[in-house]
Backbone atoms as SQL, in Angstrom:
CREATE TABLE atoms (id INTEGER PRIMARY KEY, chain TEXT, resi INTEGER, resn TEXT, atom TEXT, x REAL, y REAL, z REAL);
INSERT INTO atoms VALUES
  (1, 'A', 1, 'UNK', 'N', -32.843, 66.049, 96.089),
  (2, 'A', 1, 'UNK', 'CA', -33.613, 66.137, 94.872),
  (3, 'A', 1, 'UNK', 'C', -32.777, 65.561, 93.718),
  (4, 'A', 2, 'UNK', 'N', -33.741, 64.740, 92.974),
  (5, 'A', 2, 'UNK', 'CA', -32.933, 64.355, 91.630),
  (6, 'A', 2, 'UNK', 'C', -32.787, 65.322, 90.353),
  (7, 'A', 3, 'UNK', 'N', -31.321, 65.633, 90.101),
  (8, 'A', 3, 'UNK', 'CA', -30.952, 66.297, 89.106),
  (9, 'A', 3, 'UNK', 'C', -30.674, 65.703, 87.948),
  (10, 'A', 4, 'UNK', 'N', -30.629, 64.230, 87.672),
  (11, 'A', 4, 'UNK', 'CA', -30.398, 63.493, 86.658),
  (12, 'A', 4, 'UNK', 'C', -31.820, 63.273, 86.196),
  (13, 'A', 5, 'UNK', 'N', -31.677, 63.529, 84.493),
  (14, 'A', 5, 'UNK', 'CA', -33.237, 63.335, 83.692),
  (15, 'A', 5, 'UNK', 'C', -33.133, 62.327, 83.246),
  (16, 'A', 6, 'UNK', 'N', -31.543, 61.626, 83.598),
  (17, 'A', 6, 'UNK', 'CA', -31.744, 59.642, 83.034),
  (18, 'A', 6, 'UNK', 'C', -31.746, 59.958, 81.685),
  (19, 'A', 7, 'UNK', 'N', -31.987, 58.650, 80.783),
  (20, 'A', 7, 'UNK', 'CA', -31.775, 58.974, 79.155),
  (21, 'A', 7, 'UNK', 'C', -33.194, 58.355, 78.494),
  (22, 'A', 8, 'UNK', 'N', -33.362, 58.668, 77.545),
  (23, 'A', 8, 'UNK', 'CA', -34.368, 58.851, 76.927),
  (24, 'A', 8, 'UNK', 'C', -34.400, 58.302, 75.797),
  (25, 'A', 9, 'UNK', 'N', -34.652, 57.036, 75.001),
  (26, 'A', 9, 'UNK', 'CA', -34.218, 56.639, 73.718),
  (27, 'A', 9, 'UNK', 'C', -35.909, 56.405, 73.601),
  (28, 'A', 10, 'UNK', 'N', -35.591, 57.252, 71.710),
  (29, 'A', 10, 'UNK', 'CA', -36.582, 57.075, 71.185),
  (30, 'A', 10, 'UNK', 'C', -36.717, 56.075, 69.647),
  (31, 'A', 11, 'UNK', 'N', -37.554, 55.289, 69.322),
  (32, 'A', 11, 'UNK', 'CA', -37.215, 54.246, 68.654),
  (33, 'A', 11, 'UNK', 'C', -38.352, 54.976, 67.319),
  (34, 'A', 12, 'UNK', 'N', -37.824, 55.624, 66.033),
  (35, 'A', 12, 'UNK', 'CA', -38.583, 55.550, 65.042),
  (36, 'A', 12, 'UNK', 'C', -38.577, 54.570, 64.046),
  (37, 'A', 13, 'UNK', 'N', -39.709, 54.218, 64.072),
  (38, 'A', 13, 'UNK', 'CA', -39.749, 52.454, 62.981),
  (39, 'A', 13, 'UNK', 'C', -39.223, 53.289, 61.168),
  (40, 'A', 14, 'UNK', 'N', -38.487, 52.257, 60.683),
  (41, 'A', 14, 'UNK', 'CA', -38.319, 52.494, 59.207),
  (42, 'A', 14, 'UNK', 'C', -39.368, 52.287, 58.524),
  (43, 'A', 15, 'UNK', 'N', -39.398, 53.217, 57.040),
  (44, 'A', 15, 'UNK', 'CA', -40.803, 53.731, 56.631),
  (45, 'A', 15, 'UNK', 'C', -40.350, 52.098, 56.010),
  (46, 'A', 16, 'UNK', 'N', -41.857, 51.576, 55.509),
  (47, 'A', 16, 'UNK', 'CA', -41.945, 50.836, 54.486),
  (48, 'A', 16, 'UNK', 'C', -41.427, 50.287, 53.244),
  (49, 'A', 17, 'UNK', 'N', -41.211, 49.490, 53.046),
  (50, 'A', 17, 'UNK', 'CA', -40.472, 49.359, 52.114),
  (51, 'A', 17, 'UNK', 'C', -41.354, 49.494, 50.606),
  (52, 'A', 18, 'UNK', 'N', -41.092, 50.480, 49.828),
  (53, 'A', 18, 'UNK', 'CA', -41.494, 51.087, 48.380),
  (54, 'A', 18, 'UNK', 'C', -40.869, 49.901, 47.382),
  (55, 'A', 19, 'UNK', 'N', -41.568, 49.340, 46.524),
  (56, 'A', 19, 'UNK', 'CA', -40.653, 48.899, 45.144),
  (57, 'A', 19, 'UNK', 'C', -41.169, 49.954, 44.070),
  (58, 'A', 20, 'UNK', 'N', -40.019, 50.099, 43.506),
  (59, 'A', 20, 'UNK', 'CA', -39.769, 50.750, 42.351),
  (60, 'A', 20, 'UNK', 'C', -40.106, 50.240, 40.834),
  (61, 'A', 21, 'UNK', 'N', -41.135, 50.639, 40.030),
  (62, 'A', 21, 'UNK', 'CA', -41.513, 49.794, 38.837),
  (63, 'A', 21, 'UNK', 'C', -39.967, 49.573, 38.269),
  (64, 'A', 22, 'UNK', 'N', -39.046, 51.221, 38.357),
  (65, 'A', 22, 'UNK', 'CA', -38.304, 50.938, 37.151),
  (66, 'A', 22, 'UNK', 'C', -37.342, 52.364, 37.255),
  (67, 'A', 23, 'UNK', 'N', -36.268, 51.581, 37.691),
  (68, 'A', 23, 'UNK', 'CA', -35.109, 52.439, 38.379),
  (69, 'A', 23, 'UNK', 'C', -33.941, 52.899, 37.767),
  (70, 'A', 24, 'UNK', 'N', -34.264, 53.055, 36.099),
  (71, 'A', 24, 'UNK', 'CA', -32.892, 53.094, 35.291),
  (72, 'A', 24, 'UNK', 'C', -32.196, 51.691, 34.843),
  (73, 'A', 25, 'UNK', 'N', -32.547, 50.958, 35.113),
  (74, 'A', 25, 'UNK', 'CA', -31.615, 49.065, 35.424),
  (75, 'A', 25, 'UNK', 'C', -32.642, 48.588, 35.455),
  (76, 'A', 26, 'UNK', 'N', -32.219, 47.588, 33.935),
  (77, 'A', 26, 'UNK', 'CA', -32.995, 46.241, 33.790),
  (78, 'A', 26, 'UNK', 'C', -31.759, 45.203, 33.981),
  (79, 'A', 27, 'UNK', 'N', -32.262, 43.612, 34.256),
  (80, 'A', 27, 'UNK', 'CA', -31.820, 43.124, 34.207),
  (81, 'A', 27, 'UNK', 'C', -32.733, 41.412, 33.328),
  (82, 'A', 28, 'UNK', 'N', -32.161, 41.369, 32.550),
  (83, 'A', 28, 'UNK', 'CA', -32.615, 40.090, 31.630),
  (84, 'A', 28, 'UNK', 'C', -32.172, 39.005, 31.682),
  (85, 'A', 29, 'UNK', 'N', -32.735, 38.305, 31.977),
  (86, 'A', 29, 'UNK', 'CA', -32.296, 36.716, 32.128),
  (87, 'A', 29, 'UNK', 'C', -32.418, 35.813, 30.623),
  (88, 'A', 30, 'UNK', 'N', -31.622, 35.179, 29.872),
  (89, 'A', 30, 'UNK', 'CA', -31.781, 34.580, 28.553),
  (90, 'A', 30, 'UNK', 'C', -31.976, 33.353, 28.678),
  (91, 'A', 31, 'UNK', 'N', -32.235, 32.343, 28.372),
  (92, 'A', 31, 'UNK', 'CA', -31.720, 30.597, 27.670),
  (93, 'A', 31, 'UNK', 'C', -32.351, 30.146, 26.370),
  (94, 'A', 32, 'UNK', 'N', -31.244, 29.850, 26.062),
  (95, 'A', 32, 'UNK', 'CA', -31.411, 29.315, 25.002),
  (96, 'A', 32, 'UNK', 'C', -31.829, 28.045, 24.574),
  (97, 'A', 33, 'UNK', 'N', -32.174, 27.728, 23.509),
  (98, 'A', 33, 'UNK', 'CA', -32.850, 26.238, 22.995),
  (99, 'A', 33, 'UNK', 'C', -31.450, 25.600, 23.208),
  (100, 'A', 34, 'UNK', 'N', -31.356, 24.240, 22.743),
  (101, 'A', 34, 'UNK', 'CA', -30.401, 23.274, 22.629),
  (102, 'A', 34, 'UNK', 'C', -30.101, 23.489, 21.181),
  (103, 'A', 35, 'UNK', 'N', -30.810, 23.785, 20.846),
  (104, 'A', 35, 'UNK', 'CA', -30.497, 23.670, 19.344),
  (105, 'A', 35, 'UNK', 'C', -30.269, 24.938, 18.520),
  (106, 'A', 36, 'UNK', 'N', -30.692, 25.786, 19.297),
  (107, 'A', 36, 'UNK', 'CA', -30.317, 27.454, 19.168),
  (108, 'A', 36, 'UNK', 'C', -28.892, 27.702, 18.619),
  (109, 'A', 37, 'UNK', 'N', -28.362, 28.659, 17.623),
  (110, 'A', 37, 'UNK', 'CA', -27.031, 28.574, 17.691),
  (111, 'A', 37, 'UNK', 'C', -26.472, 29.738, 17.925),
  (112, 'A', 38, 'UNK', 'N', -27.594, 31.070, 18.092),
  (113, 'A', 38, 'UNK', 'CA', -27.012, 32.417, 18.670),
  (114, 'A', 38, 'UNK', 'C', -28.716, 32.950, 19.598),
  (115, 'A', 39, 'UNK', 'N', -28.264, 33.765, 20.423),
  (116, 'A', 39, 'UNK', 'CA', -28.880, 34.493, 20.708),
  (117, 'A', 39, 'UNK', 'C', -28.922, 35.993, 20.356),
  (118, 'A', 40, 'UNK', 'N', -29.881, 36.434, 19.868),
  (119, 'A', 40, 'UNK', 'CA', -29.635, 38.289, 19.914),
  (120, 'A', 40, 'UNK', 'C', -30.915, 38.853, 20.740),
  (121, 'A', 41, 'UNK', 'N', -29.936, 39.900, 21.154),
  (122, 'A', 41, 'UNK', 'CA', -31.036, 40.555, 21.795),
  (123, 'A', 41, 'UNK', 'C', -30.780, 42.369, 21.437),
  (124, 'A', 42, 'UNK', 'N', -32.015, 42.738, 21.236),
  (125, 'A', 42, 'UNK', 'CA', -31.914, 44.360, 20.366),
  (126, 'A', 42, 'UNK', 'C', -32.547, 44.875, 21.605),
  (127, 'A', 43, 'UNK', 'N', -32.046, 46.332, 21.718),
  (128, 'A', 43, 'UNK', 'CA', -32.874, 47.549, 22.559),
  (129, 'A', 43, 'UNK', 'C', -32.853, 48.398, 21.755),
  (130, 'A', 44, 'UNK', 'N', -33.960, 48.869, 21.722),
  (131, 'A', 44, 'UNK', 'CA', -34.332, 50.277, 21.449),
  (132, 'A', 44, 'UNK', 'C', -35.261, 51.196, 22.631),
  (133, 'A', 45, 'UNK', 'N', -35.006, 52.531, 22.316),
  (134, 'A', 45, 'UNK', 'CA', -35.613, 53.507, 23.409),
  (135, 'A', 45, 'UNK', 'C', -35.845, 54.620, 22.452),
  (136, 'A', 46, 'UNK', 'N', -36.543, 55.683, 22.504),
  (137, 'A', 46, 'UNK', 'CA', -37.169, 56.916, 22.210),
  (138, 'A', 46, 'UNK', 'C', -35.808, 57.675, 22.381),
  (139, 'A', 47, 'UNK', 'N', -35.091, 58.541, 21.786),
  (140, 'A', 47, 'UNK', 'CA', -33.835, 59.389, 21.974),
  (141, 'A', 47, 'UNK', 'C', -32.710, 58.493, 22.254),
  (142, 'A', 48, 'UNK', 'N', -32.598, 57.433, 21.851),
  (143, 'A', 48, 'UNK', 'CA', -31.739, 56.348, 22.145),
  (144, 'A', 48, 'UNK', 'C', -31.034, 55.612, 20.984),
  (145, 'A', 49, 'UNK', 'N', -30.324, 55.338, 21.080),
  (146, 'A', 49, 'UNK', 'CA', -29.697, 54.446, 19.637),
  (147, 'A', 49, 'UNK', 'C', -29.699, 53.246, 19.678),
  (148, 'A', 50, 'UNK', 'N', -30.714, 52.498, 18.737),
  (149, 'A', 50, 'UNK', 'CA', -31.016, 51.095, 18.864),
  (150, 'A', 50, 'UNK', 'C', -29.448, 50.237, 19.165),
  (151, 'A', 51, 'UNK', 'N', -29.539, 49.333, 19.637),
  (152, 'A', 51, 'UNK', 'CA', -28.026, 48.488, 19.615),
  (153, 'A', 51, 'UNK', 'C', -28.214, 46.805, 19.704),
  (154, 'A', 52, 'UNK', 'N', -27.985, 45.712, 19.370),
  (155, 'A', 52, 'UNK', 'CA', -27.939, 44.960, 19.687),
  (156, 'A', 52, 'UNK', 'C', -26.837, 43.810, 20.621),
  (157, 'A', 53, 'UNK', 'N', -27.070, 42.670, 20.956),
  (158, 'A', 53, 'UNK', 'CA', -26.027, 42.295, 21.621),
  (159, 'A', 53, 'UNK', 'C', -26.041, 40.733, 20.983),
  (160, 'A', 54, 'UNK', 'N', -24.995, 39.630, 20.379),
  (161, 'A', 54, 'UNK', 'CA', -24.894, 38.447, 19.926),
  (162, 'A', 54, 'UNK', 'C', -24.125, 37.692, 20.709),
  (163, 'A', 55, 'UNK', 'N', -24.855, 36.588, 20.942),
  (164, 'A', 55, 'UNK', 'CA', -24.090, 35.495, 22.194),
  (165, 'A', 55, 'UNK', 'C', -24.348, 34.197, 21.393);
């Protein structure tokens, strides 16, 4: 009589992949004109302290 139950692999598929509207992290892409001579860019948020950034 066989006493070995052999092996048994079970394969669960990965759930779906979810996108996220908005995960804490933005990321902004800029360009500028040719003729541009700074860029700024301001954030503001609700409980947040406006700040800007100059390039």
């Amino acid at each position: 009589m066989n006493t070995d139950p052999g092996i048994i692999q079970v394969i669960t598929p990965a759930e779906p992949w979810k996108r996220k509207l908005f995960n804490g992290y933005a990321q902004i892409i800029i360009q500028k004109d040719e003729n541009a001579k700074e860029v700024v860019l301001y954030a503001s948020a609700k409980g947040l302290r406006t700040t800007s950034l100059k390039n």
